[in-house]
C-alpha positions in Angstrom: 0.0 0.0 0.0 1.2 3.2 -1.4 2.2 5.7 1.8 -0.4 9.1 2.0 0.0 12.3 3.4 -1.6 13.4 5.9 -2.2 16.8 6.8 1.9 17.5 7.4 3.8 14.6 6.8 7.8 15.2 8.1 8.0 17.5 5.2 5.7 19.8 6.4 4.2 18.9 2.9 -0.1 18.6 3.1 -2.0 16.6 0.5 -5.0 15.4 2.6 -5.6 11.7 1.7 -3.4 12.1 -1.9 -0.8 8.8 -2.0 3.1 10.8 -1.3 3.8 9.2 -4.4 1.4 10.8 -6.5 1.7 14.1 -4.5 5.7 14.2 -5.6 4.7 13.3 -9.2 2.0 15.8 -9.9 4.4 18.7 -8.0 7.5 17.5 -9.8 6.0 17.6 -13.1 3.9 21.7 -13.1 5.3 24.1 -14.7 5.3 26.2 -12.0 7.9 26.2 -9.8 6.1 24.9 -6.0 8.1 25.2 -2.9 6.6 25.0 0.5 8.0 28.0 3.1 7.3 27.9 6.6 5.6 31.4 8.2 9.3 32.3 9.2 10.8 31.9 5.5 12.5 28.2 5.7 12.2 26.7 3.1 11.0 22.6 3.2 10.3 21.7 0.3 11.4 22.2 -3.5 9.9 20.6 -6.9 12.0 19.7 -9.3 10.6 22.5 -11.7 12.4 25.3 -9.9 15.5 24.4 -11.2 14.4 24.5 -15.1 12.7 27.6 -14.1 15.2 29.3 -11.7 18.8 27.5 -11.8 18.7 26.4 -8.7 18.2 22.2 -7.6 15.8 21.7 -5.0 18.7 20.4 -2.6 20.2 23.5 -2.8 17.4 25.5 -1.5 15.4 23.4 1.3 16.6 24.5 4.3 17.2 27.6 3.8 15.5 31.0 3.7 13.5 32.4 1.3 14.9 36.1 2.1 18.4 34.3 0.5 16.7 34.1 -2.7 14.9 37.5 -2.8 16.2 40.4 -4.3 17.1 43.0 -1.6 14.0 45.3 -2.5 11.6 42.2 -2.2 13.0 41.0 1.3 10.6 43.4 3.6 7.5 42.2 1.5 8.3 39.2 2.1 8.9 39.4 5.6 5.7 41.9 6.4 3.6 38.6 4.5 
């Protein structure tokens, strides 16, 4: 039987009763980059999109802060949000 996520898994990722699998696979493959941030700016998850779209691998960004990535005129948006 095929693992689900429940509302956070140890990602922090939330699919409701979506198989993980399926979850990774649907993320993995939008054209949209998707990352999950937590309210402080850590990042926890990355798709494998944002690196076709932004040049960076997902292992390179989870675990760190979004404010890294930010331009510096973006950085009090984003921490006001």
């Amino acid at each position: 039987m095929a693992s689900h996520m429940t509302s956070v898994d140890a990602t922090g990722l939330g699919a409701g009763d979506l198989p993980a699998d399926v979850f990774k696979l649907i993320v993995d493959l939008t054209a949209n980059p998707f990352v999950v941030i937590r309210p402080d700016g850590l990042i926890l998850y990355a798709g494998e999109s944002v690196e076709r779209l932004l040049g960076w691998t997902p292992d390179q960004i989870a675990g760190k802060n979004i404010v890294e990535f930010l331009p510096a005129e973006q950085v009090e948006l984003a921490i006001v949000v």
